[in-house]
N, C-alpha and C positions, 0 to 999 in steps of 0.2 A: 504493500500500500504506500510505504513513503517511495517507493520508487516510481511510482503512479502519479504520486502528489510531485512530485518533484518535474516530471513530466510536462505535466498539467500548466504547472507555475513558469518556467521557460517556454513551454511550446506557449502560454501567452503573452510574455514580455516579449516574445518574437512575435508575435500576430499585433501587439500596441504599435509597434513600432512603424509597422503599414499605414497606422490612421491620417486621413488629410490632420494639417493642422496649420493656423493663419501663418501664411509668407513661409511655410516650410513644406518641401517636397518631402515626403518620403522616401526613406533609401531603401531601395527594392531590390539591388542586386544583396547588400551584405544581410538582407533579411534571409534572402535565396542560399546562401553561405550557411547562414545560422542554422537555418532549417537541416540541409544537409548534413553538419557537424551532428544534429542532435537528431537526424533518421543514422548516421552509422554508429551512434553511442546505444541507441534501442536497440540496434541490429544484433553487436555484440552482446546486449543482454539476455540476448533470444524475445524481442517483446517486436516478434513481426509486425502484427497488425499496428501498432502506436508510429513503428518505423514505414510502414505504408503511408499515413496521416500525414507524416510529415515527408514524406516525396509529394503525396499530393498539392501540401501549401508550396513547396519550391515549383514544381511545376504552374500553379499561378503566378508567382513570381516571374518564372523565365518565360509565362504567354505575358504579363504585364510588360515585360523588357524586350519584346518582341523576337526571344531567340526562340525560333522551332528546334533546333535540334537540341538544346537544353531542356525544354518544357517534353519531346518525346522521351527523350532518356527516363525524365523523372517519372514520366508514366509509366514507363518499361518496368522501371525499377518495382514502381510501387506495384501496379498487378504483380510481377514476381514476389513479394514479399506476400500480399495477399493471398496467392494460389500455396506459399510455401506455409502458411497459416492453415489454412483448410486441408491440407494435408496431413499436418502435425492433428489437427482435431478430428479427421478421419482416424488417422492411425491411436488416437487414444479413446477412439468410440464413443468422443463426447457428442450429446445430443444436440442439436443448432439446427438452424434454418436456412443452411449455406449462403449465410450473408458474407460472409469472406470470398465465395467466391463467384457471388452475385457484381460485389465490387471489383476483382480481379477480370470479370469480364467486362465491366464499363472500361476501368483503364486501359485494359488491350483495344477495346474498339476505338476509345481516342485517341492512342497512341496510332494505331493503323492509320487515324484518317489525319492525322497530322503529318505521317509518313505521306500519304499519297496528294497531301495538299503542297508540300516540299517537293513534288513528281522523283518520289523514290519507292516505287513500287515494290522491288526488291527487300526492301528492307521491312517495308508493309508486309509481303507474303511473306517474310519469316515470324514475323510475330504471328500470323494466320496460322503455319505449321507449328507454333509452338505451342499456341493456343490450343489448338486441336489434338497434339499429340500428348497434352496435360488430360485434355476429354476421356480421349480415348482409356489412357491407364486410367483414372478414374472410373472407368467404366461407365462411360456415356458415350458410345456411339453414335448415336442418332446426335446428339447434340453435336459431337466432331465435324458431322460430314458438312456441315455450311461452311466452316471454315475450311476446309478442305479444299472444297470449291472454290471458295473466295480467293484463294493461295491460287490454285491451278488460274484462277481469271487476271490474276495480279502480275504473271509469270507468261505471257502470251511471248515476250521476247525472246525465253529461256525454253524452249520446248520439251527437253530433257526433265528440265525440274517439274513444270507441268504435269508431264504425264507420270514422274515419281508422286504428285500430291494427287493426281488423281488414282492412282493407283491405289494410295492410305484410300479414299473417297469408298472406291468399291470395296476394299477392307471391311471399313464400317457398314455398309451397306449388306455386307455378309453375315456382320456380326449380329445385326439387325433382323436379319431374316429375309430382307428385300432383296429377293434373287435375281427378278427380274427388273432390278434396275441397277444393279451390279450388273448384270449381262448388258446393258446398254451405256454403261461406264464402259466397259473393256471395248465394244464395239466402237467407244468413238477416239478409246486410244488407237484400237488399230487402227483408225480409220487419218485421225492425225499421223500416223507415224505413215502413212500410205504419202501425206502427201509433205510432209514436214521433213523427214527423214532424208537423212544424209545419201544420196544419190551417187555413184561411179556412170562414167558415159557408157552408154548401149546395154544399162541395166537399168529394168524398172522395180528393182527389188531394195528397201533400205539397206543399208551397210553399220555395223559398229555396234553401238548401243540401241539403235533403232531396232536393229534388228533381233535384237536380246527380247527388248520388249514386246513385241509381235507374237515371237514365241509364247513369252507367259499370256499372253491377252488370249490366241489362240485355244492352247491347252486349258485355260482359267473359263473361256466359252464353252469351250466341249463339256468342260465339267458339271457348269450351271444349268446349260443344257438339259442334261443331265437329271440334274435335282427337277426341272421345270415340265420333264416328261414332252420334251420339246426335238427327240435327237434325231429325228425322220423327218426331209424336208418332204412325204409324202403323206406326212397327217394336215399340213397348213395348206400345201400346193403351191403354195409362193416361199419365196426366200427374202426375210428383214432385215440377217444379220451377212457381214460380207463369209465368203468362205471359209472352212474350217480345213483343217491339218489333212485331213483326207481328199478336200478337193484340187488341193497345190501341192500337193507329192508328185514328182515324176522327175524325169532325167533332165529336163533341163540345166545349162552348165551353171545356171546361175544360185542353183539352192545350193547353202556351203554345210558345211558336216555339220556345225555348230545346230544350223538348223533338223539334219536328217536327223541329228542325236537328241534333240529334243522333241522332234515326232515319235521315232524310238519309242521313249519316256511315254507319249502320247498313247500309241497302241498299246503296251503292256498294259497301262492305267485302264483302257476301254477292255480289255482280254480279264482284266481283275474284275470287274464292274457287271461285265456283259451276263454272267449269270442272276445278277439280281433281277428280279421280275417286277420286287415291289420295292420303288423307287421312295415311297412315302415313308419305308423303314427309319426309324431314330437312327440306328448305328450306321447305316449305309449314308442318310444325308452328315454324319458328323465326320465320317472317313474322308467324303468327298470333299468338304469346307476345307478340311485339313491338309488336301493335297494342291487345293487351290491357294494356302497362306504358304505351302513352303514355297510354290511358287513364284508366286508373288515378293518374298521377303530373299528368295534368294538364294535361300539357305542349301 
């Protein structure tokens, strides 16, 4: 409690000290100082949420002094101190109303649109993946995948990174149980890396990492597929999704091992599979999720 009080009593002779007062400015950068000194002296006490509070008053400070890229840091900071709050009281089972991480996400979304009012988008879609991959282990999925997307929208220059966020995207989408819109996530990675993808002349096939990723989208389709009772293009009579591992096999010189070794992998998985009848099985849909994360992560 005296350390509370003690708090309490600086963090307001730093907030007096902002008041207009006759023929005297206010000095708003060493308030901005102050505050900082007395968010890393909480920090070291472990009193996150108090050391949030006070990122948030420096950050008015550095929007009143007109620095953006002080006023996003101090946001950065504070959601991080926030989310590292709600964490600590998950892990101690304390009961709340995840107001720690109600404010950890106000500060990430100002901090993001501060980012992107600076036209630093890049720096925007990381705080988006960080945000999301916070989601995510907390187990919230469904909540991840906006930010997910938000990242892959913020990243249209980096296409690589893109389709790594939208990749987490269908992840969560997985985790969620929305299969078929994970199968239209993959479909429009393929479908990016069809036209996005690193190109050699007199090949219309990507090259590199493009084509790592085609692979998993591919294999990660067939799978979903799969679960969707979807694997016959002779029960629809039309085709939605671009072609699968089975229809672009063949000796053309341009498919490279990388790729046949991951068809490979493809057929074994369908030879594994092919006896179940009943697709709706619990253990048969959690094998299948399973072989779409390793996938997908790499492993």
């Amino acid at each position: 409690m005296a350390a509370e009080g003690d708090f309490l009593a600086r963090y307001r002779s730093v907030s007096n000290k902002l008041k207009k007062r006759f023929l005297r400015k206010p000095n708003v950068a060493e308030a901005s100082e102050q505050f900082g000194q007395l968010a890393k002296e909480l920090k070291q006490q472990d009193c996150l949420q108090y050391a949030a509070f006070c990122n948030l008053a420096m950050a008015r400070c550095e929007q009143t002094l007109f620095n953006a890229p002080g006023e996003a840091l101090a946001l950065t900071d504070a959601a991080r101190l926030f989310l590292s709050s709600e964490k600590e009281s998950r892990s101690l089972q304390a009961p709340g109303f995840d107001e720690h991480l109600q404010a950890a996400l106000n500060c990430y979304s100002f901090a993001i649109k501060v980012y992107i009012e600076m036209n630093q988008p890049v720096m925007a879609a990381s705080l988006c993946l960080e945000l999301g991959n916070a989601l995510k282990e907390m187990n919230r999925p469904g909540e991840a995948i906006v930010h997910y997307q938000r990242a892959a929208e913020l990243q249209t220059q980096t296409p690589t990174e893109a389709l790594l966020s939208m990749g987490e995207m269908a992840t969560c989408k997985i985790l969620t149980r929305d299969y078929d819109g994970a199968l239209s996530v993959f479909t429009e990675m393929h479908l990016i890396c069809q036209e996005r993808g690193l190109q050699l002349p007199d090949i219309t096939t990507p090259i590199g990492a493009f084509l790592d990723i085609i692979a998993k989208c591919e294999i990660s389709r067939v799978l979903l597929l799969m679960l969707l009772e979807r694997t016959s293009q002779k029960q629809t009579g039309t085709r939605s999704h671009p072609p699968t591992f089975p229809d672009v096999l063949g000796d053309t010189p341009h498919h490279t091992i990388r790729w046949r070794k991951m068809a490979r992998n493809y057929l074994a998985e369908g030879a594994l599979f092919q006896p179940h009848k009943t697709h709706t099985n619990p253990s048969f849909t959690y094998t299948v999720t399973q072989i779409i994360f390793i996938h997908i992560s790499n492993k």
